[in-house]
C-alpha positions, -999 to 999 in steps of 0.1 A, spaced: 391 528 482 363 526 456 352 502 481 347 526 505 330 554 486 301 530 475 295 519 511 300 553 527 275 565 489 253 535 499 250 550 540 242 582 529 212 571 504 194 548 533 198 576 552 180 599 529 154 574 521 146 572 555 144 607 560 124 613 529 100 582 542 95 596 582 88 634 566 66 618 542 44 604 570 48 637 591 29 652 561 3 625 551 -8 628 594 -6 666 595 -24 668 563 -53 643 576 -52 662 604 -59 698 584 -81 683 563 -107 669 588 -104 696 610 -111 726 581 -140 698 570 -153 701 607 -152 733 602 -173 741 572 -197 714 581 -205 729 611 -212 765 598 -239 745 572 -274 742 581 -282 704 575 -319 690 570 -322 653 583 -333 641 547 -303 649 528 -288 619 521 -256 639 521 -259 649 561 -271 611 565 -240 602 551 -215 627 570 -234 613 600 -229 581 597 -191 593 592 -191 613 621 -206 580 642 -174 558 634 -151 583 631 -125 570 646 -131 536 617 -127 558 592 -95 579 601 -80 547 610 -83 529 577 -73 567 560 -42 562 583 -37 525 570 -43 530 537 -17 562 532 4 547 557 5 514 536 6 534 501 40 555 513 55 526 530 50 507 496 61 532 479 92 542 498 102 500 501 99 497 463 124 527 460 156 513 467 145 485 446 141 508 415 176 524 420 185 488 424 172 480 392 193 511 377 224 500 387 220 465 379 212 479 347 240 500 344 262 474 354 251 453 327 258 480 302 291 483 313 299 446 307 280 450 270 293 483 263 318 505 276 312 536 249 281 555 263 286 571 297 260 559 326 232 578 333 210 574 366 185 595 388 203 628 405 197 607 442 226 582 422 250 609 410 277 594 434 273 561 423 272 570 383 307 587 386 319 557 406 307 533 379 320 560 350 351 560 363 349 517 366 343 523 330 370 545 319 395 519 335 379 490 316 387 508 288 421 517 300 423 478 306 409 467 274 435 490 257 466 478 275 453 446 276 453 447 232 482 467 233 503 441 252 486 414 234 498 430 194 534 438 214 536 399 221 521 386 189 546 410 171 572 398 190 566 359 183 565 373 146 600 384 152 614 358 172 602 331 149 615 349 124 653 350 141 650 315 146 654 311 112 683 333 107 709 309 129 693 278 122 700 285 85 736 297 94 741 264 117 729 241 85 751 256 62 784 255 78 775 215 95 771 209 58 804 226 46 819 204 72 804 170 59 808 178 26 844 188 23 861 163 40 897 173 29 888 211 46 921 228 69 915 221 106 924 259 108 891 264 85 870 235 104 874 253 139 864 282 125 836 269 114 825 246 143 832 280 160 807 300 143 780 270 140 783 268 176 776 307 182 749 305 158 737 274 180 737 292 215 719 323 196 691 299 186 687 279 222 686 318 235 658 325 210 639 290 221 645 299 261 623 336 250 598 319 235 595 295 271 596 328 290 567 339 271 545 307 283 558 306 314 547 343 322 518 338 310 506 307 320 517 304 360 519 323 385 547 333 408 551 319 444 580 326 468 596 300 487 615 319 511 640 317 532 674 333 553 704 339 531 734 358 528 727 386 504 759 398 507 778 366 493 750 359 467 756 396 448 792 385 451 789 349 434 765 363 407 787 395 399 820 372 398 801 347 377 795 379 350 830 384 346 834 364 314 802 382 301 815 416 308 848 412 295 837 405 261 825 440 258 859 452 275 834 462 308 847 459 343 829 461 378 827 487 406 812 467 434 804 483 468 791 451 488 782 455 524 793 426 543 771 398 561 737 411 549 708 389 556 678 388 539 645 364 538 639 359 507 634 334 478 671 331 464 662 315 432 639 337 422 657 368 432 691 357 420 670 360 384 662 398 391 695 403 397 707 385 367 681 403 345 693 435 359 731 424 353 720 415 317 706 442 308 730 466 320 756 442 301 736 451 271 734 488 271 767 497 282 791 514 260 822 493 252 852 496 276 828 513 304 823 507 345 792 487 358 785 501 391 768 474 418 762 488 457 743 474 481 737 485 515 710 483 541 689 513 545 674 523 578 629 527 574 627 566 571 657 572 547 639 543 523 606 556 526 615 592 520 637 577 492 605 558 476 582 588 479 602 610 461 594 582 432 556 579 437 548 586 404 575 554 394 563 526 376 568 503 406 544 521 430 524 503 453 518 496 490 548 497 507 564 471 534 562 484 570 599 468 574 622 487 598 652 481 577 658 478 540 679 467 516 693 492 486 706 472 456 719 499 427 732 484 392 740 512 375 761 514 337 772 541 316 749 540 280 725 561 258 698 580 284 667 563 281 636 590 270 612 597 295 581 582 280 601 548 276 614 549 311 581 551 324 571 517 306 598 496 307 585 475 334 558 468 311 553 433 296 568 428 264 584 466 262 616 464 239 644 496 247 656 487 212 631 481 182 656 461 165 664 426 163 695 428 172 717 393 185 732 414 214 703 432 227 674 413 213 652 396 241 618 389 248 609 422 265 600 399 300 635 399 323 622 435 334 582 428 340 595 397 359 620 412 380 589 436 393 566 412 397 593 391 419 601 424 436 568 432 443 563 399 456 586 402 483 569 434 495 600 455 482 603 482 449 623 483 419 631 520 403 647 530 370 665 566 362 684 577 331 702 609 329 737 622 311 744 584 296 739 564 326 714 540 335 707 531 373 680 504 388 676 504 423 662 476 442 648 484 477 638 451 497 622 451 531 650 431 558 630 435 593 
């Protein structure tokens, strides 16, 4: 779009250079024009004596006339042309020169000629989202150095706990098997905790380092929800939560399975972690005819998952939905951020790296589909909309 302002900015200032340029020359020939014909003029009304040197002179004009006025034309036509070529040059140099300021320094505003005025908004504007950028870009940067502060931090905390106990064990030989499976028990869970910590801290690279590609093809989306929501059983039972599934049947979708069977485990996870005890995880998927969806996704343009949107002419509807605390407005609207934490704390059920949501959109996004969050009256829903066709 910016794109097409400077070219459409760039159009309209040739044309007014050229206008500026033609009138110029209308001018500089009328004026010649006035100018030896009111000379004529008063000449001719002067009584002239052949020995001034001054009606020699005018003689000898009026005998190559036609020399004269022609090198007058070259000379102003040469001067304006010169002047008018160099003039898209100097503005040239101004934005060059603004450009370089903006790499330099972002803190003073640009400033160029009045003819410019277009292109200094468009290159104020480049800055203010620099420094939108550069802010972010710090602001996610302290969020994940803060976070490796923390993580490295918990590593500690299990490894400790996994130590102590493994040494209990080999030092009291004699010790109650009742007491040495309880034990083993806890160094085990202590032992999971710090290979999840480790797996956060490769999520962190691995975001940051590559980049995601799809490798796509047909599946059965229908039978993959239902393998990952039956393989979350154990997971939801331990907080006493059970499912609600609505699962069309046969629904295909081209896709990369591998990649999005990790949004949907994400999204599982973290409705897992943010349920009340003893509560109902909603999952319904369904396909969703092209005008429904899109009516659907612009009643959430100001989401943080807008974008283009996939000219598909059938999508897919994916809602994981869980009963737990409403989620404030000014968080909903960057949890898809990287690094972005519901929960400040540290704690072992709902501490994680801050990625599995920022993933899942960028996969999303990838396959040309959107991801949505809402919170209202202690329930949290994501909905997943994925073009099919």
């Amino acid at each position: 779009m910016n794109k097409q302002i400077l070219q459409r900015h760039r159009s309209r200032l040739s044309r007014q250079i050229m206008l500026r340029y033609v009138l110029s020359l209308i001018g500089f020939f009328i004026g010649l024009f006035f100018f030896i014909a009111i000379s004529w003029s008063l000449c001719s009304r002067r009584t002239w004596y052949y020995d001034d040197p001054l009606y020699r002179i005018l003689s000898f004009i009026k005998d190559y006339l036609l020399f004269f006025a022609g090198c007058i034309v070259l000379l102003g036509w040469a001067l304006i042309t010169r002047y008018y070529i160099s003039l898209p040059l100097r503005y040239l140099d101004e934005v060059i020169n603004a450009s370089g300021q903006l790499i330099t320094s972002c803190e003073e505003s640009v400033k160029l000629s009045p003819v410019l005025s277009d292109v200094e908004g468009q290159l104020n504007q480049f800055r203010l989202q620099g420094l939108q950028a550069q802010a972010l870009a710090k602001e996610a940067e302290q969020r994940k150095n803060d976070l490796i502060v923390y993580l490295a931090h918990d590593l500690k905390t299990p490894l400790t706990s996994v130590i102590g106990y493994l040494s209990l064990l080999q030092d009291e030989p004699q010790i109650s098997p009742q007491l040495r499976a309880r034990y083993t028990g806890i160094a085990l869970e202590k032992a999971l905790r710090l290979e999840e910590l480790i797996n956060e801290f490769f999520d962190i690279t691995r975001f940051n380092l590559t980049t995601l590609t799809l490798e796509p093809e047909q599946i059965n989306l229908s039978r993959m929800l239902e393998q990952i929501t039956y393989e979350f059983l154990p997971v939801l039972s331990e907080k006493g939560l059970s499912w609600e599934l609505d699962i069309r049947p046969q629904v295909q979708l081209l896709c990369d399975p591998d990649k999005l069977q990790r949004v949907f485990d994400n999204l599982i996870r973290n409705a897992v972690n943010y349920s009340y005890p003893d509560t109902v995880v909603s999952l319904t998927m369904e396909p969703v005819p092209a005008e429904a969806a899109k009516t659907a996704l612009a009643a959430e343009a100001g989401d943080a998952g807008k974008g283009s949107v996939s000219a598909a002419s059938t999508w897919v509807r994916v809602c994981i939905s869980n009963h737990g605390r409403t989620i404030p407005p000014e968080k909903l609207d960057r949890i898809f951020e990287q690094f972005f934490r519901l929960d400040s704390s540290r704690s072992s059920s709902t501490g994680g790296a801050g990625l599995g949501l920022a993933i899942s959109k960028e996969i999303t996004e990838l396959h040309g589909g959107r991801i949505q969050a809402q919170s209202s009256n202690e329930q949290i829903t994501f909905i997943l909309w994925l073009p099919q066709s």
